[in-house]
Backbone as a printed PyTorch tensor [residue, N CA C, xyz], in Angstrom:
tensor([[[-139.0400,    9.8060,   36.8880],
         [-139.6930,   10.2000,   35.6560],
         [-140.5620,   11.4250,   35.9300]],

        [[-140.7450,   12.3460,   34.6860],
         [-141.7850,   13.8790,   35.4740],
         [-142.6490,   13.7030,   33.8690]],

        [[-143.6610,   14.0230,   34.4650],
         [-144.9630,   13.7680,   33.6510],
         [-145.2290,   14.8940,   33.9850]],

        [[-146.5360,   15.6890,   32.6380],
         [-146.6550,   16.8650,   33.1730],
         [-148.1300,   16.4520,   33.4590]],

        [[-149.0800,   16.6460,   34.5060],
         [-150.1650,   16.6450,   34.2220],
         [-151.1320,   17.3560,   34.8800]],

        [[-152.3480,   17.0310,   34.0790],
         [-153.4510,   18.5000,   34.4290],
         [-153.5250,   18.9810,   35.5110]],

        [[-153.7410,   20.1000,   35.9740],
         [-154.0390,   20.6960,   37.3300],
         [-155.2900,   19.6930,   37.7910]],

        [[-155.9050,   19.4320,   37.0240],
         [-156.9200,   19.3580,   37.7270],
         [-157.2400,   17.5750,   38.4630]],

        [[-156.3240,   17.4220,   37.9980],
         [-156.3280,   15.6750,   38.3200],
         [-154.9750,   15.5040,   39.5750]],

        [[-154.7650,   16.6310,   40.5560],
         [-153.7190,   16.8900,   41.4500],
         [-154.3420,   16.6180,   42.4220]],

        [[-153.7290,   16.0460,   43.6200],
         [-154.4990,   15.3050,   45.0170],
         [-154.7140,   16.7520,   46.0650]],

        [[-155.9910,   16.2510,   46.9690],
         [-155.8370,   16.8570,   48.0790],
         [-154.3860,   18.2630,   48.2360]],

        [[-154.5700,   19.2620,   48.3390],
         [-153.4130,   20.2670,   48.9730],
         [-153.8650,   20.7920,   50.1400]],

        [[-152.4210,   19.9930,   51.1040],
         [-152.2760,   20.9560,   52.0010],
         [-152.4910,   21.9840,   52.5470]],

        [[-153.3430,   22.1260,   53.5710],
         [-153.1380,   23.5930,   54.2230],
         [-152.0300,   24.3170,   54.1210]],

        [[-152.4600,   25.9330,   53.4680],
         [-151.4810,   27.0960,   53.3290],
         [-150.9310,   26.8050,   52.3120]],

        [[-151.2110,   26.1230,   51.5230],
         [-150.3600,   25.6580,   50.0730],
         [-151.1640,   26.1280,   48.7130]],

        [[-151.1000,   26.2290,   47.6730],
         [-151.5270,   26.1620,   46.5640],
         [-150.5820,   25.8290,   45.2890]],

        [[-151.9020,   25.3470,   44.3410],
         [-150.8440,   24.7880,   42.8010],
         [-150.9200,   26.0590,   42.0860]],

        [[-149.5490,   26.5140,   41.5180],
         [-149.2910,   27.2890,   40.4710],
         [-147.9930,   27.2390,   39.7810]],

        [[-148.7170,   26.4400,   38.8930],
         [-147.8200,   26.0890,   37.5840],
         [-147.7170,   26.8850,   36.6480]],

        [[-146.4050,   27.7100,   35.7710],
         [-146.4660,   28.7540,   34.7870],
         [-145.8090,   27.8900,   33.5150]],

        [[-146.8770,   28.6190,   32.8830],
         [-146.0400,   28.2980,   31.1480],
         [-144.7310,   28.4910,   30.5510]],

        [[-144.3230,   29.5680,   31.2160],
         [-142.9030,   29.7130,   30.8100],
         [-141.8050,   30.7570,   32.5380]],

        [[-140.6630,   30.5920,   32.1820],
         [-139.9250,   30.6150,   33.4470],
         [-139.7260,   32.1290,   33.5900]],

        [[-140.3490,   33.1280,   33.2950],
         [-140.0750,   34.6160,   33.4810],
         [-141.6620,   34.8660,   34.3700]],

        [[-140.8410,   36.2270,   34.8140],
         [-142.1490,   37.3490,   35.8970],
         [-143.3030,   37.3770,   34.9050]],

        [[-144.1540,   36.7900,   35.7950],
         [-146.1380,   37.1970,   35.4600],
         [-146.1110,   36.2540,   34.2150]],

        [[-145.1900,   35.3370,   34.5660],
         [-145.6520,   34.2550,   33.2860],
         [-147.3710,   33.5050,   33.6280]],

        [[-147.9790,   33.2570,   32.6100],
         [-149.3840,   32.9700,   32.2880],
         [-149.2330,   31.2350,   33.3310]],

        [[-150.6570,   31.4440,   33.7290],
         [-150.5610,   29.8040,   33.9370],
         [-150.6840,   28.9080,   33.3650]],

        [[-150.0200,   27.8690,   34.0650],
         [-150.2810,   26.6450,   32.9640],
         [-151.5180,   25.6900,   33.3000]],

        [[-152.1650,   25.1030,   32.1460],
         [-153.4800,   23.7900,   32.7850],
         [-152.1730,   22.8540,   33.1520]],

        [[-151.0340,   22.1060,   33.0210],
         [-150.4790,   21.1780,   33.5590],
         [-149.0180,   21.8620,   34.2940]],

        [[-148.7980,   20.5270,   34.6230],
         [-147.8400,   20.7270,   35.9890],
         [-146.6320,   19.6740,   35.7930]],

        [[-145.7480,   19.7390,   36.3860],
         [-144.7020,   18.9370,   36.2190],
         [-144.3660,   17.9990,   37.8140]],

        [[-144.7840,   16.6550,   37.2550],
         [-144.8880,   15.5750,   38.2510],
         [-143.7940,   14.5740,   38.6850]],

        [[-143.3030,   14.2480,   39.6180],
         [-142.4050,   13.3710,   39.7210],
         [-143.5970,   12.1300,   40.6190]],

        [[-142.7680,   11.1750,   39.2610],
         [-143.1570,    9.7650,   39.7610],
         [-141.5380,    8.7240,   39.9480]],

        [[-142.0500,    8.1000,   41.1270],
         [-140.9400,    7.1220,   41.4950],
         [-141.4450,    6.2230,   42.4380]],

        [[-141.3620,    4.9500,   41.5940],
         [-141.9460,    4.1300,   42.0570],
         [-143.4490,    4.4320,   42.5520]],

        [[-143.8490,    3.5530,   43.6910],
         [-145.1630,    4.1880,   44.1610],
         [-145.5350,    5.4050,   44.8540]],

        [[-144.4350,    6.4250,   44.4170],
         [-144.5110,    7.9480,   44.9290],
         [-144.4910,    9.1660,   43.9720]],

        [[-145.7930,    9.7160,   44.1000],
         [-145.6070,   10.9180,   43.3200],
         [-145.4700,   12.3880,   43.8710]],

        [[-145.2520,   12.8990,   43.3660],
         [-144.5240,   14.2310,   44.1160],
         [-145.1620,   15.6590,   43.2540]],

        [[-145.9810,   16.3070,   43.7820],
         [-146.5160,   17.4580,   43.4780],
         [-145.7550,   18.8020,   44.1820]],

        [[-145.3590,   19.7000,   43.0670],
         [-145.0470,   20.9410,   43.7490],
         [-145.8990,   22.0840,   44.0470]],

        [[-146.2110,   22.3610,   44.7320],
         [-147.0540,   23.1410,   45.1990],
         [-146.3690,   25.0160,   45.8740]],

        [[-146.8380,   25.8870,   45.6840],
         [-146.2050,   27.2090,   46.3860],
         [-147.1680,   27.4000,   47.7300]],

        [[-146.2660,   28.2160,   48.3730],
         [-147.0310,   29.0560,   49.5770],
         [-148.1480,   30.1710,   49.7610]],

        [[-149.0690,   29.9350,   49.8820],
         [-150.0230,   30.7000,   49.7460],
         [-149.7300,   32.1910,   50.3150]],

        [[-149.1040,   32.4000,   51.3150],
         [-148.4410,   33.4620,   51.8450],
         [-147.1330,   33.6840,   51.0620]],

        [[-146.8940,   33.4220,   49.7260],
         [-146.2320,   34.0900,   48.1880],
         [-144.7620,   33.9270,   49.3250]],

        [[-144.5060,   33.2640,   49.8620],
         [-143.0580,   33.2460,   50.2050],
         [-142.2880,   32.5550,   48.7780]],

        [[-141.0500,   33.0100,   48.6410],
         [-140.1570,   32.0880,   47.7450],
         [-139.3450,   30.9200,   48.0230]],

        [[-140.7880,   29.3090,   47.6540],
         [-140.1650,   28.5200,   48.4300],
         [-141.2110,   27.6990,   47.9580]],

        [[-140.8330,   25.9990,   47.5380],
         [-141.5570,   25.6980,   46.8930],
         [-141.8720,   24.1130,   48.3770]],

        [[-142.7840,   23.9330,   47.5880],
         [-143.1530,   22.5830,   49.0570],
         [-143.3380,   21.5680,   48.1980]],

        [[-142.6460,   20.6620,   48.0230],
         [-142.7310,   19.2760,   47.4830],
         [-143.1180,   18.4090,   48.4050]],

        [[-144.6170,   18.1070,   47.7040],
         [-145.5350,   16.9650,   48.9070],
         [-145.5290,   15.8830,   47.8020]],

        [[-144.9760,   14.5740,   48.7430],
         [-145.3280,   13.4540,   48.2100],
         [-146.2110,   12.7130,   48.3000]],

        [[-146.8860,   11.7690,   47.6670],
         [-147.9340,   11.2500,   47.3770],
         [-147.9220,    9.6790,   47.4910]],

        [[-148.1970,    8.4660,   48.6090],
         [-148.6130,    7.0350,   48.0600],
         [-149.4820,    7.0630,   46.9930]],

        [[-149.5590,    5.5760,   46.9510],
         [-150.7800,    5.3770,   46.0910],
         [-152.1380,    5.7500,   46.1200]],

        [[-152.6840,    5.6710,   47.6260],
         [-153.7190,    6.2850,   48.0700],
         [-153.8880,    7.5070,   48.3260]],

        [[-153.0060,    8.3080,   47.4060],
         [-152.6700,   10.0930,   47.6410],
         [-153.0070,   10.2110,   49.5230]],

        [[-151.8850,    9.6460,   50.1880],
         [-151.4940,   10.1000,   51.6740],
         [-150.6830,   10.9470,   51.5090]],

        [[-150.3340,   11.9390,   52.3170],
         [-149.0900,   12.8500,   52.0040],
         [-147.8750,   11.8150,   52.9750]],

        [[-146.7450,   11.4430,   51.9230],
         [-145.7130,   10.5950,   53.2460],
         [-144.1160,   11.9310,   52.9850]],

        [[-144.2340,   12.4270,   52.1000],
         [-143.2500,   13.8250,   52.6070],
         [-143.6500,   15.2300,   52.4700]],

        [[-143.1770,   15.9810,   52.5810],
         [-143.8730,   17.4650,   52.6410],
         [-142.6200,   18.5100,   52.9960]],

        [[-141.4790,   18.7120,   51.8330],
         [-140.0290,   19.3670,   52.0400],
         [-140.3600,   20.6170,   51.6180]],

        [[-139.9410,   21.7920,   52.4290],
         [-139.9590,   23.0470,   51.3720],
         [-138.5210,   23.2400,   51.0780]],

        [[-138.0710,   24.0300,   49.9690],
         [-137.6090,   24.6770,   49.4390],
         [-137.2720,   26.0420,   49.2670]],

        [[-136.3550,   26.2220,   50.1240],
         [-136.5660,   27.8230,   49.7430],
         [-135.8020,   28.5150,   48.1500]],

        [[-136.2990,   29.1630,   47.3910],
         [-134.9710,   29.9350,   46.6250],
         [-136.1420,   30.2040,   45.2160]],

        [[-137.3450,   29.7510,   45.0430],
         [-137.7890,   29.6040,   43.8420],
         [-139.8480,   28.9520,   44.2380]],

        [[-140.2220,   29.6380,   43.4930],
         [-141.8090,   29.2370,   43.2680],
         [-142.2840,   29.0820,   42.3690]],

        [[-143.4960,   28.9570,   42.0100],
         [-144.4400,   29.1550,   40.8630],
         [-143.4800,   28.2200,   39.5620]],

        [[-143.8240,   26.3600,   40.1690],
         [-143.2250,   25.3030,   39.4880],
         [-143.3560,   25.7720,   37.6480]],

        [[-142.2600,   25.4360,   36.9700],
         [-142.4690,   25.8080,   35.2500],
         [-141.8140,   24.2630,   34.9480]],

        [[-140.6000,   23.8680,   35.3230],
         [-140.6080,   22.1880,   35.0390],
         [-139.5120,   21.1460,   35.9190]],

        [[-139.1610,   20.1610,   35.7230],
         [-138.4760,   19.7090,   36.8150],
         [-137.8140,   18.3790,   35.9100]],

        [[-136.5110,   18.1300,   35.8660],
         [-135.6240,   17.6800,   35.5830],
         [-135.0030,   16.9680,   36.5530]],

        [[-135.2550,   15.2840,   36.2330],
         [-134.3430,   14.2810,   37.7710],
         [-132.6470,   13.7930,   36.7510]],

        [[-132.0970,   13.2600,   37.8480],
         [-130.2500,   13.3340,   37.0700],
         [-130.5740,   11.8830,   37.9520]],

        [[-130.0240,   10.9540,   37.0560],
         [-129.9280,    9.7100,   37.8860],
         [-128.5020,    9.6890,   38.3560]],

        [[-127.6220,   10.3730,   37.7660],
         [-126.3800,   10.0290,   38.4330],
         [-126.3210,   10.6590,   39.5330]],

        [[-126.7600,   11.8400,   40.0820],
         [-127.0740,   12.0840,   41.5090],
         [-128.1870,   12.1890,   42.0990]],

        [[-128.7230,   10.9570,   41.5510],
         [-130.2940,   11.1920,   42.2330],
         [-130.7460,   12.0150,   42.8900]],

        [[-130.7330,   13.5560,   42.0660],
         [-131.4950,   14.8010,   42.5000],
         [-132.8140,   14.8290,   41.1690]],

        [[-133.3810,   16.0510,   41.7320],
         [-134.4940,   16.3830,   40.5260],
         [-134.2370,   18.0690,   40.8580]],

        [[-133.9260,   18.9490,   39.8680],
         [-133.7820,   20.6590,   39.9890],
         [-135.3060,   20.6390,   39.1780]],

        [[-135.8600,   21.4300,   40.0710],
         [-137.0880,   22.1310,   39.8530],
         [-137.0140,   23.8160,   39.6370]],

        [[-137.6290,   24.3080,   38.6480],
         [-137.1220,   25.4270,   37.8930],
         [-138.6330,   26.0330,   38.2790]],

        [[-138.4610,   27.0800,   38.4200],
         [-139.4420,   27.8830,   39.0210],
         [-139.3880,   29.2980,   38.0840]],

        [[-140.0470,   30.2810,   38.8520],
         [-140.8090,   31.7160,   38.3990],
         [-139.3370,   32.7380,   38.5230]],

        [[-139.2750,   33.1700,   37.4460],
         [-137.6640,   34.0230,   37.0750],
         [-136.6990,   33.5680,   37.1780]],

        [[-136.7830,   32.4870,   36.1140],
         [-135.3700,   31.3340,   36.1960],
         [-134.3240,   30.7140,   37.6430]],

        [[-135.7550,   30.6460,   38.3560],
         [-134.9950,   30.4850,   39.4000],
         [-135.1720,   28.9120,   39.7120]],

        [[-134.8470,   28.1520,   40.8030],
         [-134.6100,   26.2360,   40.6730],
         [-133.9570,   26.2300,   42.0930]],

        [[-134.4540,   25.2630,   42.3440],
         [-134.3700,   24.4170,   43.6800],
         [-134.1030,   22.9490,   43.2090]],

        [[-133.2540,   22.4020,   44.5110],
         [-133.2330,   20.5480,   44.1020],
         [-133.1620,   20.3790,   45.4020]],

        [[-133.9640,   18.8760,   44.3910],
         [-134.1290,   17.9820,   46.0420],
         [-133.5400,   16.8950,   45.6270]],

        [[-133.0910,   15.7600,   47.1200],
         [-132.9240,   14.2940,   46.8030],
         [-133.6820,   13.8710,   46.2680]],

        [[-133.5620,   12.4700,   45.9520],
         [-134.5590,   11.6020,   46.1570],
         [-135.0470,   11.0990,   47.2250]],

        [[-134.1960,   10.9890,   48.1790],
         [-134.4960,   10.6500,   49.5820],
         [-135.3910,   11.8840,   50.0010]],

        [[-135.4150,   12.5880,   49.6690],
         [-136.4650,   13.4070,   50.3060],
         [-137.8940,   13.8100,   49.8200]],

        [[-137.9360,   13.0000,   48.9460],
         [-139.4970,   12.8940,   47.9460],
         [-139.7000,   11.4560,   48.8590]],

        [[-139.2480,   11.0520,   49.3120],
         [-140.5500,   10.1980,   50.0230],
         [-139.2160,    9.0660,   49.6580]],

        [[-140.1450,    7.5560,   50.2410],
         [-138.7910,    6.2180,   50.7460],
         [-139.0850,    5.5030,   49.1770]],

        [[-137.4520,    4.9970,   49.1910],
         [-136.7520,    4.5270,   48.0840],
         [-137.6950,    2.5750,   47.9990]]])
């Protein structure tokens, strides 16, 4: 399931990481106050970019006690705009800054 929610209610980030979420999927799009969240089961999954502006997004997952238990990058796409999971191949494509999108498993957001 992807919930969008406030920046400001986002756990602990990683060293070298930062949140930047855009309002819409084109260059120098505005930021957004919310973000697009994957929840599954007791794991939530924040996308986060590289502070060193590489194109490549880092999906850190989250227990309940916001521990980080995965931390995948992505290369091909940054600056999260929304994220779409497919149950028939349990992926989620995450759509980023100039229509660009990355996917991950589910197995790789953290254990089933």
């Amino acid at each position: 399931m992807v919930n969008y929610v406030l920046k400001t209610e986002a756990p602990p980030t990683p060293a070298g990481l930062q949140l930047v979420c855009v309002s819409v999927p084109n260059e120098g799009a505005p930021a957004s106050t919310t973000c697009p969240v994957v929840k599954y089961k007791d794991v939530t999954t924040w996308v986060f970019s590289y502070a060193d502006n590489r194109v490549s997004m880092a999906l850190v997952s989250y227990d309940g006690n916001n521990n980080v238990i995965a931390n995948v990058e992505k290369p091909g796409a940054r600056y999260v705009f929304a994220a779409e999971p497919s149950v028939s191949t349990e992926t989620v494509l995450f759509f980023g800054q100039a229509g660009n999108h990355v996917t991950a498993t589910w197995a790789e957001l953290g254990p089933k």
